[in-house]
N, C-alpha and C positions, 0 to 999 in steps of 0.2 A: 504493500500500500504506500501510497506517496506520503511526504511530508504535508502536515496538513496545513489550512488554512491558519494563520493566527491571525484574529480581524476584531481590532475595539471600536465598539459602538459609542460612541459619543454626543449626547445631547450638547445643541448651542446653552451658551451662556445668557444670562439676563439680561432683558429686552425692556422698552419701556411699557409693553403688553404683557410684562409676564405677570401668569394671575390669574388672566382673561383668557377667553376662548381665542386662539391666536393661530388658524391654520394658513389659510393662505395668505392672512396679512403678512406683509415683508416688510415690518420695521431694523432696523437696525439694532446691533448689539449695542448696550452700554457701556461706559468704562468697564466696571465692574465685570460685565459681560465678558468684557475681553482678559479680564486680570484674573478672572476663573479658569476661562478655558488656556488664557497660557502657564497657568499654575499647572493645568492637569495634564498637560502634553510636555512638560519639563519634563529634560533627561528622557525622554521617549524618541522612538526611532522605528519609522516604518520605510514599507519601499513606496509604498502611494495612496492616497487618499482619494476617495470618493466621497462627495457632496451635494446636498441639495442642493436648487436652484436658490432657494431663499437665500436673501442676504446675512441674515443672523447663524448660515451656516459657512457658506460661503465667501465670504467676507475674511474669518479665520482663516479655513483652511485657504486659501488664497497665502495667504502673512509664512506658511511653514515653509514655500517654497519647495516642494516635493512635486513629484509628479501625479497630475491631477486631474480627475474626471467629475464631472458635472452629470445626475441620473437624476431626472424628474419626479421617478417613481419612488425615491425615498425624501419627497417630500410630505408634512405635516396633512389631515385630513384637512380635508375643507370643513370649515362649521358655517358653513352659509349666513343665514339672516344674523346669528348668533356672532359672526366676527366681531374682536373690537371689546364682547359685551361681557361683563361678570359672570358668573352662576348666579348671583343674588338679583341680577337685570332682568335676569332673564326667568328666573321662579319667581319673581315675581310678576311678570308678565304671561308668563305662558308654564304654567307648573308641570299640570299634565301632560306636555310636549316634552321639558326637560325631565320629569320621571319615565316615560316610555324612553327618551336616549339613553339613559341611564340603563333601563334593561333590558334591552334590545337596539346597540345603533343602528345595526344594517338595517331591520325592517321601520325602524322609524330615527333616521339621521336628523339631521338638524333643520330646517325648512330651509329648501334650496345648498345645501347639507350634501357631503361625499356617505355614503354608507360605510359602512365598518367592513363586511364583506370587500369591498371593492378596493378600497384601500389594502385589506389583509392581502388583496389576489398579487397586485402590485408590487407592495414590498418585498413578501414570498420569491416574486419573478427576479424581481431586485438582487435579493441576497444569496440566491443559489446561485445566478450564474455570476455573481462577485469572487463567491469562496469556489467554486468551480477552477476559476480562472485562478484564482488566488493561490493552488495548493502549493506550499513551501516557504509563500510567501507571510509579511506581516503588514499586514493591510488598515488603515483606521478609516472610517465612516461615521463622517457627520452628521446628526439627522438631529430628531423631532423624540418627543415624549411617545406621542401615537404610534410612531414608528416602530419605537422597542418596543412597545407594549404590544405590539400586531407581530413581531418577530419570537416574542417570549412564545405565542401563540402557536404559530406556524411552524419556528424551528424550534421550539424546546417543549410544546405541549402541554403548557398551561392553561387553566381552564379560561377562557374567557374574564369571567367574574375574579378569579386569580391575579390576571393578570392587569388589570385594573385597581389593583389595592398594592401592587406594587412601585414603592415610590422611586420617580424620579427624577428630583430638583433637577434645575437647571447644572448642566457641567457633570452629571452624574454618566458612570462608565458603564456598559456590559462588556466584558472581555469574554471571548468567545476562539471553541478550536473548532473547525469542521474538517472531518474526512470524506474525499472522493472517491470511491467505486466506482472506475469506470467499469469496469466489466460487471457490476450488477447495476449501473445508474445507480447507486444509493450515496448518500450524504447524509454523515452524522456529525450530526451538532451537538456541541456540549458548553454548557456554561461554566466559564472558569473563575470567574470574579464581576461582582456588583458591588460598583463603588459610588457613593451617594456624595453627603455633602462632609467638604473637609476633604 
């Protein structure tokens, strides 16, 4: 079997959105934002980074100067009407809409809203053929809160509802090994480290 993937997952830093429902808004990182994520990439060393389009991820990795891919598909859910808007904006506006996303986003996302499903399909496509590509290598990938929590999912098997009560502040890591089977197509993923705040 080949050497495997080593690939940390990386949420951006703090935003002036963070808080709020913040998916396809593209604000920019704060100071702060930025003195987290180069806290947390000190002394680190990979062969190349992949990032979202958004700026709040994008933006960093750009500063590492490594070799660098831009994938759409690990960008943040859309929260449609909800961009911009607290939880407390929005329960109180529209309760029974934010309780039904709450337990169930794909059959009830956010009005004008990405689904959970459809997002999960995305990042999934995302991250297999990343580590695919990646065996041997050490890979770091910029992304979004939704993001991990749809990769806990997909590639680690957590329940849904699990993987939603998993925190993860801004600047928090999943470090992650995947192995490729070409000769049976399989890829295992394995969680090696979740690093939060601090």
């Amino acid at each position: 079997m080949n050497n495997p993937a080593h690939i940390t997952i990386l949420r951006h830093g703090e935003t002036p959105l963070t808080g709020l429902f913040c998916g396809s808004s593209d604000p920019e990182l704060t100071d702060a934002g930025w003195r987290s994520l180069a806290a947390r990439t000190k002394d680190e060393s990979w062969d190349r980074v992949i990032t979202s389009p958004l700026r709040r991820c994008h933006a960093f990795a750009e500063s590492l100067e490594l070799p660098l891919d831009v994938d759409a598909r690990v960008r943040e859910m859309d929260f449609g009407d909800w961009e911009g808007k607290s939880t407390e904006e929005v329960w109180t506006s529209d309760q029974k809409a934010l309780t039904a996303f709450w337990n169930d986003p794909t059959a009830n996302p956010a009005p004008g809203g990405e689904p959970w499903a459809v997002m999960c399909a995305r990042t999934a496509e995302a991250f297999e053929e990343i580590a695919r590509a990646a065996q041997g290598q050490r890979v770091l990938l910029l992304t979004h809160a939704g993001v991990m929590r749809s990769l806990l999912v997909t590639q680690l098997g957590l329940p849904f509802a699990s993987a939603w009560k998993v925190s993860l502040p801004t600047a928090s890591v999943l470090e992650v090994t995947a192995h490729h089977d070409p000769d049976h197509a399989t890829l295992d993923v394995q969680l090696t480290a979740l690093k939060g705040d601090g």
